[in-house]
N, C-alpha and C positions, 0 to 999 in steps of 0.2 A: 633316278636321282643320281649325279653325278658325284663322284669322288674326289676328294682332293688330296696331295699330299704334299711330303717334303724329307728329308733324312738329316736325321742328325748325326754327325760328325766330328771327328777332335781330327784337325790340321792345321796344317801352318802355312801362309800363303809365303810362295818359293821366292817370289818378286820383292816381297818387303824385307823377307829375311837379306836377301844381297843387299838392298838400301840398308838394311841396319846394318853389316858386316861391314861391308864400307864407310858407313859414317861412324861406326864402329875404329875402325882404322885409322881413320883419319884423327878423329880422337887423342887416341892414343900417340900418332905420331907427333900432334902437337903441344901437350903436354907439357911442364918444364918438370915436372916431379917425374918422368918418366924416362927422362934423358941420361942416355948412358946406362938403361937397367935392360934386364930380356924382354921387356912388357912384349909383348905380340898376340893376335891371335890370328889363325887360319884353319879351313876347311877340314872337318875329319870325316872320312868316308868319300860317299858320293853325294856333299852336301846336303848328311844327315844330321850334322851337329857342327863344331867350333870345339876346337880346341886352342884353352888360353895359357900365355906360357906368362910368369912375371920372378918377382927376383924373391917373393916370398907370398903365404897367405897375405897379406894385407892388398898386398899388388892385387893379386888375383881376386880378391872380393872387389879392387875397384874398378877392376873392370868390368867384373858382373854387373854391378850397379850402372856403369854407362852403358851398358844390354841393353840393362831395364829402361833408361832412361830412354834410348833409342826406340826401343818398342811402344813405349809409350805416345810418343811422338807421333809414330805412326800408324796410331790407333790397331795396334798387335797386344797380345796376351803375353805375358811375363810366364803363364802357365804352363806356354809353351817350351817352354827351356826344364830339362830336366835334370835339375842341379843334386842328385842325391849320389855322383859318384868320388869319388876323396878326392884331396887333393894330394901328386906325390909331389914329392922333394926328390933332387939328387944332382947333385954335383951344382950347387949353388945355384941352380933353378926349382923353380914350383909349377908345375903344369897341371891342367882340370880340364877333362873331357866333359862336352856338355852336349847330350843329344838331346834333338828335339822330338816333343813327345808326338806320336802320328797314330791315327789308327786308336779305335773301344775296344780296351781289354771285355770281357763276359761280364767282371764284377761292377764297371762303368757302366756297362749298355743296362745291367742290373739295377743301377741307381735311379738311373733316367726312367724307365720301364717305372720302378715302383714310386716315383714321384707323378709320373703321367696317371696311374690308378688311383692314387691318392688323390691328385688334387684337379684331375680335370677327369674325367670318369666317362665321357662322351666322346673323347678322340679313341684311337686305338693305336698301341706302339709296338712294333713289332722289333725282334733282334735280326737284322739281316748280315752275318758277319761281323763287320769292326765297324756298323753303321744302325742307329736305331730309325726306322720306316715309322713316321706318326701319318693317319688317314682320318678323315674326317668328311662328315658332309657338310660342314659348313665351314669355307673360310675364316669366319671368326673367329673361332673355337682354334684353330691353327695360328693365329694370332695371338690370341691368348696362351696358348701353348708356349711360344717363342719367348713371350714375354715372362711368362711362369720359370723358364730354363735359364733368361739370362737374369733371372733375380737369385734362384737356387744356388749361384755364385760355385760351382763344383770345382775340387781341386786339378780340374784337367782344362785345355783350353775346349770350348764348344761350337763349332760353326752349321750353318744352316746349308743346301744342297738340295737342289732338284725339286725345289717349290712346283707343284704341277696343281 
């Protein structure tokens, strides 16, 4: 009797984040509320996150909001931005690092795991690193599985991989 699987995931596709950074940017450059103030945002890291600079909190939440707008767009998760770091102030700017979330923490892959026991009872979930492995013999059930995960609405982004 054949096997089937797939692994569930929390990542962020690299190609849409550049489409959002850039329409992101553009944005901003053309704005008439944003003229003349720090508004900006660029790369922090090795295009792990965004860092936004603007002239105070108010700036910086609207440029969050044109993220989200931008993710939205392009059918991306808001989830994916991990907005819990402060915002500082200093010398009349306000800048907010925003990384993006990559990779199941244990307590995540924990969530997932005990929703697959609960509510579909005939798949099996295994924890494989920062990746949950669902196995089934029957496609369906893998189906319903997916469908079960993107209703569960989890506070982390959730993507699919390795459907076999």
């Amino acid at each position: 009797m054949p096997t089937f699987s797939f692994d569930i995931v929390s990542t962020y596709d690299k190609a849409e984040m550049n489409n959002v950074f850039s329409q992101t940017q553009k944005e901003i450059d053309n704005r008439f509320d944003f003229k003349g103030t720090p508004a900006a945002i660029e790369w922090s890291g090795d295009k792990a996150g965004i860092k936004i600079t603007g002239a105070g909190d108010w700036q910086i939440e609207n440029i969050i909001d044109i993220l989200r707008k931008k993710l939205a767009t392009r059918n991306q998760s808001s989830k994916s931005l991990d907005l819990t770091k402060e915002i500082v102030t200093a010398n009349l700017k306000s800048t907010k690092e925003v990384p993006f979330v990559a990779g199941l923490s244990q307590e995540k892959a924990k969530q997932i795991t005990a929703l697959l026991r609960e509510k579909a009872p005939k798949v099996k979930g295994l924890i494989q690193g920062d990746a949950v492995r669902v196995t089934s013999s029957s496609k369906d059930e893998l189906q319903n599985v997916i469908q079960l995960i993107h209703a569960a609405d989890f506070d982390f982004p959730v993507n699919f991989d390795n459907y076999r």
